[in-house]
C-alpha positions as CSV (number, residue, x, y, z in Angstrom):
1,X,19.3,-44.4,9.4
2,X,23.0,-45.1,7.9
3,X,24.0,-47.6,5.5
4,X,27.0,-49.1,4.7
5,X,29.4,-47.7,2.0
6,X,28.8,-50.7,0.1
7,X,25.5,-50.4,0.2
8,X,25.5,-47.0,-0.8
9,X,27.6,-47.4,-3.3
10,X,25.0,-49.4,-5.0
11,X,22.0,-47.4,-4.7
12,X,24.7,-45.2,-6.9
13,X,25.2,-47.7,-8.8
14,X,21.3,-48.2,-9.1
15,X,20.5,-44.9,-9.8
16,X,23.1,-44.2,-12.6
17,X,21.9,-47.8,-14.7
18,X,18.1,-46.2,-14.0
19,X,19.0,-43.0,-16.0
20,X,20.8,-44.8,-18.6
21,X,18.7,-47.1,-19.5
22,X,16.4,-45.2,-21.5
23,X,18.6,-43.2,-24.1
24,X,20.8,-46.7,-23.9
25,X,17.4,-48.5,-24.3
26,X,16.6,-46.0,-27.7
27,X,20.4,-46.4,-29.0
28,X,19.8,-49.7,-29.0
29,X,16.1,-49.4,-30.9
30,X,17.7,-47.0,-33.5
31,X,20.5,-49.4,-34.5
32,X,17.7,-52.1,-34.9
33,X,15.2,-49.7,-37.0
34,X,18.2,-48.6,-39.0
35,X,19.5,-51.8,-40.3
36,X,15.7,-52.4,-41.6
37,X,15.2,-49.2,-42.8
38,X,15.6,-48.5,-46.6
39,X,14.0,-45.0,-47.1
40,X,16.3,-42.4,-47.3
41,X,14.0,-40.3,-45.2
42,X,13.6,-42.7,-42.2
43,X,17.2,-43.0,-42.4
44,X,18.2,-39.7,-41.9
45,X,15.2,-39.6,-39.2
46,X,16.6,-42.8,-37.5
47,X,20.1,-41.0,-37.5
48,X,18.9,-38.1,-36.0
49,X,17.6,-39.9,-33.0
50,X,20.6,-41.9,-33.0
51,X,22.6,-38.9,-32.6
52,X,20.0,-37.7,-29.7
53,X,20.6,-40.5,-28.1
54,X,23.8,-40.6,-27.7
55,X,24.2,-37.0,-26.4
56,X,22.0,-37.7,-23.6
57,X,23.8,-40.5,-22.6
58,X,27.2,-38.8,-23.1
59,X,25.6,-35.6,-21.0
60,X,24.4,-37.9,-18.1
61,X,27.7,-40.0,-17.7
62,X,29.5,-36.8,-17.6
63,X,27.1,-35.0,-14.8
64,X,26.9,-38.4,-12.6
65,X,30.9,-38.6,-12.9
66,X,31.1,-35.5,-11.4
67,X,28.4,-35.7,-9.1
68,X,28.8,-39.0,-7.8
69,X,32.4,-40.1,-8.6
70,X,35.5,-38.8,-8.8
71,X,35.7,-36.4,-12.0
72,X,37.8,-33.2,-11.1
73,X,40.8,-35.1,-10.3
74,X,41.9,-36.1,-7.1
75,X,42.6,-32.5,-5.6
76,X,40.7,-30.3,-2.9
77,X,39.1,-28.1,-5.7
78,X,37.1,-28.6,-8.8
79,X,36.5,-26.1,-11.9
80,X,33.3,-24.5,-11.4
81,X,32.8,-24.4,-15.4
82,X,32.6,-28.4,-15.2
83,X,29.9,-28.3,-12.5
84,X,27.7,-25.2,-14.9
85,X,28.4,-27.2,-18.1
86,X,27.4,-30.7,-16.5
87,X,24.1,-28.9,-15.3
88,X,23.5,-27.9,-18.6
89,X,24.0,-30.6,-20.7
90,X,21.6,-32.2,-18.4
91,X,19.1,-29.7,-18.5
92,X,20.0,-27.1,-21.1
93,X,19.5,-29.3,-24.1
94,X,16.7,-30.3,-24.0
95,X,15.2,-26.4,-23.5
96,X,12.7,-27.3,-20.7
97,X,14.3,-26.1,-18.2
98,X,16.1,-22.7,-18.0
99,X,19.5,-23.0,-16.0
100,X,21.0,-19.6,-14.1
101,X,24.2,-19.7,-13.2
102,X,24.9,-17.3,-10.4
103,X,28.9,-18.2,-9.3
104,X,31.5,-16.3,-9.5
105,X,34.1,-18.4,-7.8
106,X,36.6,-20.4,-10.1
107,X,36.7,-23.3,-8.1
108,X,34.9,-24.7,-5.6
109,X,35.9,-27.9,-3.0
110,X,34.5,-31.0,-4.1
111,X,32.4,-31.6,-1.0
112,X,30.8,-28.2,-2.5
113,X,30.6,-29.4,-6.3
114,X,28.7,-32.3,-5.4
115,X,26.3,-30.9,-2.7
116,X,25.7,-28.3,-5.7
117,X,25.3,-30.9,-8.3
118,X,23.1,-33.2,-6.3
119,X,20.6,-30.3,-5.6
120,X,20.5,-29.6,-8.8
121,X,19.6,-32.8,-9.9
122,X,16.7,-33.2,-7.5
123,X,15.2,-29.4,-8.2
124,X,15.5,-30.2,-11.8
125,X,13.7,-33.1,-11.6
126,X,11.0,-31.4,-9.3
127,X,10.2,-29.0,-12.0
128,X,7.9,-31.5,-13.9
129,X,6.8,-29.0,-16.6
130,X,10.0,-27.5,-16.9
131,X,10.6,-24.2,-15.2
132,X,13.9,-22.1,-14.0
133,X,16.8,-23.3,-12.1
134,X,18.7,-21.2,-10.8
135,X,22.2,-22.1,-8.7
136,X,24.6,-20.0,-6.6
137,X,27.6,-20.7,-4.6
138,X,30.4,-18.8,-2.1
139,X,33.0,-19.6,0.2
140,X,33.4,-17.6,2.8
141,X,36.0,-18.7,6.0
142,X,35.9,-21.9,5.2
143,X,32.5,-22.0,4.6
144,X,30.4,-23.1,2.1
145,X,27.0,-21.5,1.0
146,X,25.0,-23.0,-1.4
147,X,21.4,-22.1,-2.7
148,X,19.2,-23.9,-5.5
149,X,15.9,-22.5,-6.5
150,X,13.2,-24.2,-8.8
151,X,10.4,-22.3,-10.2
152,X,7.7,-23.8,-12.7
153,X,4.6,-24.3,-13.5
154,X,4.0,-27.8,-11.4
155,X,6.3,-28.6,-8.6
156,X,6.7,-31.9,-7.3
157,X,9.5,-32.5,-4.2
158,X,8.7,-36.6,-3.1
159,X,8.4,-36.8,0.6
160,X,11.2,-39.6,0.6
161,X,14.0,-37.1,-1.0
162,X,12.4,-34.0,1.5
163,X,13.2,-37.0,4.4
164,X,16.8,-38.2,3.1
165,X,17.9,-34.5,2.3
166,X,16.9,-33.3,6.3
167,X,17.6,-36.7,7.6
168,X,14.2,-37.3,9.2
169,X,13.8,-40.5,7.2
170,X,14.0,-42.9,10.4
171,X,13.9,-46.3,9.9
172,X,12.9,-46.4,6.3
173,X,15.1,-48.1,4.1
174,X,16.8,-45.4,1.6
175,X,16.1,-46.3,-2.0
176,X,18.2,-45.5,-5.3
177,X,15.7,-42.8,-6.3
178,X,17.0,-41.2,-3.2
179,X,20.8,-42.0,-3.1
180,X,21.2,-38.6,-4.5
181,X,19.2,-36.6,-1.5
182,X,21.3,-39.3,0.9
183,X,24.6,-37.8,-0.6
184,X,24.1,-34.3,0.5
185,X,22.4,-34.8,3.7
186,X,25.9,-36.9,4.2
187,X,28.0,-34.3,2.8
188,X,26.5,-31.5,4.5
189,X,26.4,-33.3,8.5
190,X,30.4,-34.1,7.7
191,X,30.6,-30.3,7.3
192,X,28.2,-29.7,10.5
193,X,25.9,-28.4,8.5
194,X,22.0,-28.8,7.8
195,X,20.0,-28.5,5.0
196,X,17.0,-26.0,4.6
197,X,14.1,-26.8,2.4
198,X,11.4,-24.4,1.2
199,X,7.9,-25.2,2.6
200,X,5.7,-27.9,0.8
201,X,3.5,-25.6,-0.1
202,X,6.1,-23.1,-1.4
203,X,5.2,-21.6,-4.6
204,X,8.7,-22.4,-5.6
205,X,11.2,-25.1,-4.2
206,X,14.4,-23.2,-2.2
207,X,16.8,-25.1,-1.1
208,X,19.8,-24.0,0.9
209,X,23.0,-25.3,2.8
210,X,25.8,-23.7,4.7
211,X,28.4,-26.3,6.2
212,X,32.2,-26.2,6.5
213,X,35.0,-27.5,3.9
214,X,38.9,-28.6,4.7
């Protein structure tokens, strides 16, 4: 199935006010508490979750910039640090998942940074109980190779992202919570490529892509 850029654009659009809304949603219950609050304690308390807040809304704006829009600039390369600090202020903060960064290249095309950063996303979010990500990346002759691993205790992988990242989603209508497995199956076909995803049963969740850039 393929939608229109429009359309796409606003399961995006969908996905991104989705994530928001709950550190948003707590800014917005902090202010209130504060402005009742008298105790110097509850305060500081209320301020501190303030402060949480804000970070994880900061950290998610910054990763879907990059992974969705057009952060990096409008050249043919971004800086790989933006894509590992993105991840991490994603994941990383909050300690319950582990993040392993295992790139050596500087740069990497943008096709690659968001076929990296979308994978990411959906692993991380797989690893329920937390767990190890791990992510690694190479070009070699034009060609991108990208593998993301998730280990944890309970791994979760929805049939409708497994069916939007290999394309096998037929007729059924692509939804927001899958924009982000839509992405990279697109990215990757440009690039005549294919994603490969680990069994269901898989003690662990693999995922790997090799398509070409420029």
């Amino acid at each position: 199935m393929t939608i229109s850029a429009v359309d796409f654009a606003s399961l995006l659009c969908s996905r991104l006010c989705h994530d928001l809304l709950s550190p948003v949603g707590a800014l917005n219950n902090g202010i209130e508490l504060l402005a009742d609050e008298h105790d110097p304690e509850m305060r500081a308390r209320c301020l501190e979750l303030l402060s949480e807040s804000a970070k994880a809304s900061a950290n998610k704006l910054k990763f879907f910039r990059l992974a969705f829009g057009a952060a990096g600039g409008f050249g043919e390369t971004v800086d790989t640090r933006e894509a590992k600090s993105a991840i991490e202020g994603l994941f990383g903060d909050n300690h319950r998942v582990k993040i392993g960064w295992m790139i050596e290249d500087a740069v990497l095309p943008k096709a690659a940074i968001k076929v990296l950063l979308n994978l990411a996303l959906i692993a991380g979010d797989a690893l329920v109980r937390g767990g190890q990500l791990d992510v690694g990346a190479e070009v070699l002759d034009g060609q991108v190779e990208i593998v993301v691993r998730g280990d944890g205790p309970r791994i979760v992988l929805d049939a409708e992202l497994r069916q939007a990242l290999t394309g096998t989603q037929g007729d059924t209508p692509i939804t927001p919570r899958a924009a982000a497995a839509y992405l990279v199956h697109q990215l990757v076909t440009a690039g005549s490529g294919e994603v490969q995803i680990s069994e269901v049963d898989a003690p662990i969740l693999l995922f790997g892509v090799a398509f070409r850039v420029g």
